[in-house]
C-alpha positions as CSV (number, residue, x, y, z in Angstrom):
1,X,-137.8,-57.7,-56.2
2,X,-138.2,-56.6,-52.2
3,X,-135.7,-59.5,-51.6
4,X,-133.3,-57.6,-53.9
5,X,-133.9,-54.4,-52.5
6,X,-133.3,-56.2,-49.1
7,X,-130.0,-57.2,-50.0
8,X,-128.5,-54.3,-51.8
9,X,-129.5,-52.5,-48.7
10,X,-127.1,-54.7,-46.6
11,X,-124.6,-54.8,-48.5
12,X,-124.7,-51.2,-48.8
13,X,-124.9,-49.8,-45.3
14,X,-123.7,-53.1,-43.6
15,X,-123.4,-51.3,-39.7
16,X,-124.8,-53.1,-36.9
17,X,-127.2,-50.3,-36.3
18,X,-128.8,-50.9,-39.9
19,X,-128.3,-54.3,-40.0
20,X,-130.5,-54.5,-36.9
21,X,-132.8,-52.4,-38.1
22,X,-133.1,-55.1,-41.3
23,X,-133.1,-58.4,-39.9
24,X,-136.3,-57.1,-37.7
25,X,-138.2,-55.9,-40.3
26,X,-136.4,-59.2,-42.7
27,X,-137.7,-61.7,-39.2
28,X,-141.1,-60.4,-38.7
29,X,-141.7,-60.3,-42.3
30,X,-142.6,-56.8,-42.6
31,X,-140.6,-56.6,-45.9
32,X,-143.9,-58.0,-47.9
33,X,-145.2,-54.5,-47.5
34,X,-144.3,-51.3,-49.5
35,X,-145.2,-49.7,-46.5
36,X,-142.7,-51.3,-44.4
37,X,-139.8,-50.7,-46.8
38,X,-141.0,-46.5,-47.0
39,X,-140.3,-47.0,-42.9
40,X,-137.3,-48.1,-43.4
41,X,-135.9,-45.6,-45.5
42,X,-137.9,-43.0,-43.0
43,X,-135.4,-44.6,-40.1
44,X,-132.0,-44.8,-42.7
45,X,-132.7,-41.3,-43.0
46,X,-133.0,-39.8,-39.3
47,X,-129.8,-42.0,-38.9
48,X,-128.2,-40.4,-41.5
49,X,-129.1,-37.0,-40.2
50,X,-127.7,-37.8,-36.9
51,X,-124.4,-38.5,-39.0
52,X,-124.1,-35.0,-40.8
53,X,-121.3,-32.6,-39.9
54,X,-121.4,-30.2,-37.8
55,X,-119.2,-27.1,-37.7
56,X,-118.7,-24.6,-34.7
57,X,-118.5,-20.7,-34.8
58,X,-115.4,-20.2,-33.2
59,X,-111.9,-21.7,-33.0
60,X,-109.3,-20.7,-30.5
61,X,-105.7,-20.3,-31.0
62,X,-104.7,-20.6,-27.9
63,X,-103.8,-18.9,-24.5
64,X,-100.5,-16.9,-24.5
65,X,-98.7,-15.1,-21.9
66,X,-98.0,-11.7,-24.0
67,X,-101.0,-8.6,-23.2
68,X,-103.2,-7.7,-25.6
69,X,-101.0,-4.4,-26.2
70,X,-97.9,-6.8,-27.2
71,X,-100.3,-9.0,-29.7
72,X,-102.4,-6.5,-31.9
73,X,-99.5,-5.1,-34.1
74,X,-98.3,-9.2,-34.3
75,X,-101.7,-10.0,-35.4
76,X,-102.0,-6.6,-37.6
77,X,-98.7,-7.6,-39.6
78,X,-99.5,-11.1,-39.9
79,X,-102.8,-10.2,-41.9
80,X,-101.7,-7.6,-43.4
81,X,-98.2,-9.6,-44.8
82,X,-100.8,-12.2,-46.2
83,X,-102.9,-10.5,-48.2
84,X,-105.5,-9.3,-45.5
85,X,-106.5,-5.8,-44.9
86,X,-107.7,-4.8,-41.2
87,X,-110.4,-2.5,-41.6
88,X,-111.1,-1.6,-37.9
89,X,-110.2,-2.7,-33.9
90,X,-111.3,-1.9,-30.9
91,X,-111.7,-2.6,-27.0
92,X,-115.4,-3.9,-26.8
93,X,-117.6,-2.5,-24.0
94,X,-114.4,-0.1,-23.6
95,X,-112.8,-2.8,-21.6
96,X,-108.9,-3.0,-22.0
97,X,-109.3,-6.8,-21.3
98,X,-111.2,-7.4,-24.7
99,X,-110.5,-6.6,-28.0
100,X,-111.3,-7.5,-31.9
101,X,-109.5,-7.0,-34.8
102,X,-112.3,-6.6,-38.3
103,X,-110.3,-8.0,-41.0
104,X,-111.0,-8.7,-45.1
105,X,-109.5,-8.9,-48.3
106,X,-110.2,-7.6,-52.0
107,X,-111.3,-11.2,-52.9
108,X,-113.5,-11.6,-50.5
109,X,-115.2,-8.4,-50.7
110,X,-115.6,-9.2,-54.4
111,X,-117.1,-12.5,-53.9
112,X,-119.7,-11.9,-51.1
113,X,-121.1,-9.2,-53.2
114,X,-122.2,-12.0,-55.5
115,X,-124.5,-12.6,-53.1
116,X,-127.4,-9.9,-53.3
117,X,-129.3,-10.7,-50.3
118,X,-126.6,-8.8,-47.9
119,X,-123.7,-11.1,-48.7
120,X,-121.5,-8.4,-48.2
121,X,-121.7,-8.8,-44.6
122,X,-120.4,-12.0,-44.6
123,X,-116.9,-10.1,-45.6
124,X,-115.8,-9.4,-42.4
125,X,-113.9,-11.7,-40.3
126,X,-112.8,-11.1,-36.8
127,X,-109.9,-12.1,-34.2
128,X,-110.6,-11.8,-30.6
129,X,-108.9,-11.2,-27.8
130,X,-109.9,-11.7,-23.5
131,X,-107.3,-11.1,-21.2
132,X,-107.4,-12.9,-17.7
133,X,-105.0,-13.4,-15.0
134,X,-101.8,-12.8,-16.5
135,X,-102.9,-15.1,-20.0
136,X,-104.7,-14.0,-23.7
137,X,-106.7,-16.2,-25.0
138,X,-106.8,-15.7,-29.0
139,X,-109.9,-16.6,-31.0
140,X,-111.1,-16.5,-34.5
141,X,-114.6,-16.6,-35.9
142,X,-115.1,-19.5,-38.2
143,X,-115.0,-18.3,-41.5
144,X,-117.1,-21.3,-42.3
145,X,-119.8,-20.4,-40.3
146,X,-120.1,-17.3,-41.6
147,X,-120.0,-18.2,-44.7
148,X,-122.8,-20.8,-45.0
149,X,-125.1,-18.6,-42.3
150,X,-124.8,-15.4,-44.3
151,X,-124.8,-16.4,-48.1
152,X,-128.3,-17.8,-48.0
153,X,-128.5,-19.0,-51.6
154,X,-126.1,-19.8,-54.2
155,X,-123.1,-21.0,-51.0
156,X,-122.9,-24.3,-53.1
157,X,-122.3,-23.0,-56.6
158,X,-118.8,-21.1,-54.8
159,X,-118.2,-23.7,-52.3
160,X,-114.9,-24.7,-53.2
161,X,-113.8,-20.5,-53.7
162,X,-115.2,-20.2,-49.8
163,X,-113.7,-23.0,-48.3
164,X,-110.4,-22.0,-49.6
165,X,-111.0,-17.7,-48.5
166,X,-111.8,-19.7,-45.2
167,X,-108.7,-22.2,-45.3
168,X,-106.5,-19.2,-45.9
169,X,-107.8,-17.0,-42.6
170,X,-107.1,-20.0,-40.5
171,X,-103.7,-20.7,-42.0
172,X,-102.5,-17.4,-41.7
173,X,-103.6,-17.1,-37.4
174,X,-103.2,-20.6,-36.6
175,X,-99.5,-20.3,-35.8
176,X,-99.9,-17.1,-33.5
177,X,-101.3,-19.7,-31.0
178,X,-100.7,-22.6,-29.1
179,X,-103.9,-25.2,-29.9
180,X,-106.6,-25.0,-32.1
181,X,-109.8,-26.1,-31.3
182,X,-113.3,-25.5,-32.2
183,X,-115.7,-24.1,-29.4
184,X,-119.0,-22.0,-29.0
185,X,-121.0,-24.8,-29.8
186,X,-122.2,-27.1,-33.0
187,X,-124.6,-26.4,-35.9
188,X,-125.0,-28.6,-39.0
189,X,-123.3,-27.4,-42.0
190,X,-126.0,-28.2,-44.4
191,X,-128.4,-26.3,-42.6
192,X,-126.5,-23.3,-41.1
193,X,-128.1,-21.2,-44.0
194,X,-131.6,-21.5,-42.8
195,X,-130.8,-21.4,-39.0
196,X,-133.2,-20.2,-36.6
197,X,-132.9,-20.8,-32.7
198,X,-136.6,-21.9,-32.3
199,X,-139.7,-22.0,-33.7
200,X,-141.5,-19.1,-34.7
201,X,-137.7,-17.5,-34.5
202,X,-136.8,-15.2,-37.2
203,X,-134.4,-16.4,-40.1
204,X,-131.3,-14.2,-41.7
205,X,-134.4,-13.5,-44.7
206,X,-135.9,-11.7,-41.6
207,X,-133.7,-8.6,-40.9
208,X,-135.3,-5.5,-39.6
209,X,-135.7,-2.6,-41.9
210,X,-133.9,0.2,-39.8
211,X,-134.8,3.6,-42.3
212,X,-135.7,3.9,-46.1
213,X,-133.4,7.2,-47.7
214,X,-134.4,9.1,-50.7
215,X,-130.8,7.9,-52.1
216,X,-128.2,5.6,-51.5
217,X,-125.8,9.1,-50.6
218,X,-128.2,10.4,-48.2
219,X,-128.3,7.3,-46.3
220,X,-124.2,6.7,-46.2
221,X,-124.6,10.9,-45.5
222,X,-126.7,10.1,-42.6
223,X,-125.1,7.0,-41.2
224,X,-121.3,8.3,-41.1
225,X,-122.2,11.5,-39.4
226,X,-124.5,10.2,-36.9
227,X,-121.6,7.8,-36.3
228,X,-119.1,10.1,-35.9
229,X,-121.0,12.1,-33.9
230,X,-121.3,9.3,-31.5
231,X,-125.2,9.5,-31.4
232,X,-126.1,6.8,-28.4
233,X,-123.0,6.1,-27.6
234,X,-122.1,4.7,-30.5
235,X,-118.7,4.7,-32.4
236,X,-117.6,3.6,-35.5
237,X,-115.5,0.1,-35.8
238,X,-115.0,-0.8,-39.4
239,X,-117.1,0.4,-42.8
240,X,-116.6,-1.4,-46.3
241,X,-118.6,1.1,-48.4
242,X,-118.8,0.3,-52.8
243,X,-120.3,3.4,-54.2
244,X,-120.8,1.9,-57.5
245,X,-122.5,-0.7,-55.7
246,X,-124.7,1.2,-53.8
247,X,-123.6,-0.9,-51.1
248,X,-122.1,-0.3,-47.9
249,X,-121.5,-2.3,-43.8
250,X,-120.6,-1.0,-40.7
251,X,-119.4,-2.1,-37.6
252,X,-120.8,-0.5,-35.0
253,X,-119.7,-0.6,-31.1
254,X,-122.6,-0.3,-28.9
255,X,-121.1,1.3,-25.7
256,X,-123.9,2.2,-23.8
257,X,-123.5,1.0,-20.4
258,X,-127.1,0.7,-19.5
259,X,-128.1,-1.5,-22.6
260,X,-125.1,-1.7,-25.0
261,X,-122.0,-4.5,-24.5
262,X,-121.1,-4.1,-21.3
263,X,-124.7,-5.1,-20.2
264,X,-125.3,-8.1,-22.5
265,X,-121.2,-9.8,-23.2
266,X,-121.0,-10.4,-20.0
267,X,-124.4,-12.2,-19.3
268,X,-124.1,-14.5,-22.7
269,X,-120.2,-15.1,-22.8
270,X,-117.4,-12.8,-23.3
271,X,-115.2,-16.0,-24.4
272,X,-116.9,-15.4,-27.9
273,X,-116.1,-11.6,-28.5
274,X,-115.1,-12.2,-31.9
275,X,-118.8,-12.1,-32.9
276,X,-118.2,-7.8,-32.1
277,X,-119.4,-5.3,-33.4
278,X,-122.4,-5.6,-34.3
279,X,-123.4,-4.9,-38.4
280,X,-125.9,-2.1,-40.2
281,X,-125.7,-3.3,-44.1
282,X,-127.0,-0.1,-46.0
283,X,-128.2,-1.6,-50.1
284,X,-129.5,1.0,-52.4
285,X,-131.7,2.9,-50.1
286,X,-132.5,0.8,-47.6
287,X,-130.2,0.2,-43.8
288,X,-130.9,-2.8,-42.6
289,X,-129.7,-5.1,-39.7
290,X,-129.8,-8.6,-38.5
291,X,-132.5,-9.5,-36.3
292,X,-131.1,-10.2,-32.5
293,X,-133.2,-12.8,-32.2
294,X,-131.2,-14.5,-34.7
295,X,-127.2,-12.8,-34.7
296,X,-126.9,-13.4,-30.8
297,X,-128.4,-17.0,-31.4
298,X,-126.5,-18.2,-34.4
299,X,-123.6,-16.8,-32.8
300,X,-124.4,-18.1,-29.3
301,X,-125.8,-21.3,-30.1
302,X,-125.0,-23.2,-27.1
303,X,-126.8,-20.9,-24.7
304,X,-129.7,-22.2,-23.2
305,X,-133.4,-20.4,-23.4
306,X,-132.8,-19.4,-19.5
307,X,-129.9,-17.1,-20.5
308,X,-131.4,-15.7,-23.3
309,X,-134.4,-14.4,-21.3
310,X,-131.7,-12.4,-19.6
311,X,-131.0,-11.1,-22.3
312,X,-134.6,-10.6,-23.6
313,X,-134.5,-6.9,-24.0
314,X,-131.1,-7.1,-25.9
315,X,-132.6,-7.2,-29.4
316,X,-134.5,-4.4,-29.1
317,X,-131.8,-2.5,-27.7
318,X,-129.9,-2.9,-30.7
319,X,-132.2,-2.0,-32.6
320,X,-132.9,1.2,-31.2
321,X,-129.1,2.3,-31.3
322,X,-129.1,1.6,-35.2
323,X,-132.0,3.1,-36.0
324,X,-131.1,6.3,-34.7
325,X,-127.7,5.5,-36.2
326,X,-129.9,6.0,-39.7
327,X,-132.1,9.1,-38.9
């Protein structure tokens, strides 16, 4: 029977990695052991796992010679002609070098709020802009990403519905640049949904609870006139609100300049501005946010531990901003 096993095995995987693995344990006649065949599935498997796909949480378009000034109303009309709706811009850490366009659609909208666990605020998709030297360099974050980070349960059952919603954002920017590639760094795809940056790190089940409202009115009240009040320097970017729902995001820009963007972008990489603004998701009662532990991480992933410690002071930042935002 283990001789059996030993040769479906090679005929199956058949790569000189596997094969090597076999004819060592087939030579030194470990094969006589169940033991020895569990260990060999234990190393089949970490090979395998080497093997998965990856996905990154950016792609760029491409550098351009126009200013950001001659590119938003291009990029406006373009989403707009094709079925898009933009839902907010603007210039993060007020700098006229930097900008992001929110964008979404009805469908989207529809099917993220499937998703009960704050799905909803894996709706909005972003273009970026960062202006150096003459040049624009256009970026896009990965629909993808987003997707399989934020919908924590249930992404498999609608696979098919996000890859397309995803497929659709890219096909519609691709053209406005002039290469597109994948940067910001690599996560697996099967695992994006439970990412954390290290142990003991939180998870997107972990988001911190900002304020509790007697209703789901009083806390939309409360959030749209602290924001438009511009309590902490704070301004409004984009809000997708469903008051049937109970149910409602907003993008928030965080323009202190002792402890908002212009501190922190420049320190952990400006090149990925499309993760801007920042999100407060309010559901039924409750306003809640992603943990910065966990957004600048997931959407950072490449940065080492050392920048991050410059950073360390970051998360709590942001938190303080939105939880005034919801007082």
């Amino acid at each position: 029977m283990i001789y059996i096993i030993d040769k479906i095995l090679l005929g199956i995987i058949g790569q000189p990695i596997f094969v090597s693995i076999y004819e060592y344990i087939y030579h030194n006649q470990y094969k006589k052991t169940m033991k020895k065949l569990f260990l060999l599935f234990l190393l089949l498997a970490s090979f395998v796992g080497f093997t998965q796909e990856t996905i990154s949480p950016y792609y760029c378009l491409g550098e351009v010679s126009e200013n950001i000034e001659t590119l938003i109303p291009t990029v406006k009309d373009t989403l707009t002609a094709t079925g898009f709706n933009v839902i907010g811009e603007y210039h993060p850490e007020k700098n006229e070098n930097l900008y992001v366009i929110a964008y979404t659609s009805d469908e989207l909208i529809n099917l993220t709020q499937k998703f009960a666990d704050r799905g909803l605020l894996a709706a909005t998709l972003k273009v970026g802009f960062v202006s150096k030297e003459g040049k624009t360099t256009i970026s896009m974050l990965n629909p993808e990403y987003q997707f399989r980070a934020y919908i924590y349960e249930g992404y498999d059952n609608y696979a098919s519905k996000f890859e397309a919603l995803s497929q659709s954002a890219i096909d519609v920017l691709k053209p406005l640049g002039n290469k597109f590639e994948a940067f910001g760094g690599e996560e697996k795809k099967d695992k994006l949904y439970k990412y954390h940056y290290k142990m003991m790190m939180p998870y997107f089940t972990d988001p911190v609870e900002l304020n509790e409202f007697s209703s789901f009115a009083e806390g939309l009240k409360t959030i749209r006139e602290n924001l438009e009040a511009g309590l902490g320097n704070t301004a409004k970017v984009y809000e997708i609100v469903d008051e049937e729902m109970q149910i409602a995001v907003f993008g928030v820009a965080l323009y202190d300049a002792d402890e908002g963007e212009g501190d922190f972008l420049p320190v952990i990489g400006e090149d990925h501005i499309a993760a801007m603004p920042y999100d407060i998701i309010l559901q039924g009662n409750t306003a809640t946010m992603l943990h910065g532990k966990y957004r600048f991480a997931l959407l950072w992933p490449e940065l080492t531990m050392g920048t991050f410690m410059k950073i360390m002071s970051t998360p709590k930042n942001v938190e303080r901003f939105m939880e005034a935002l919801t007082k």
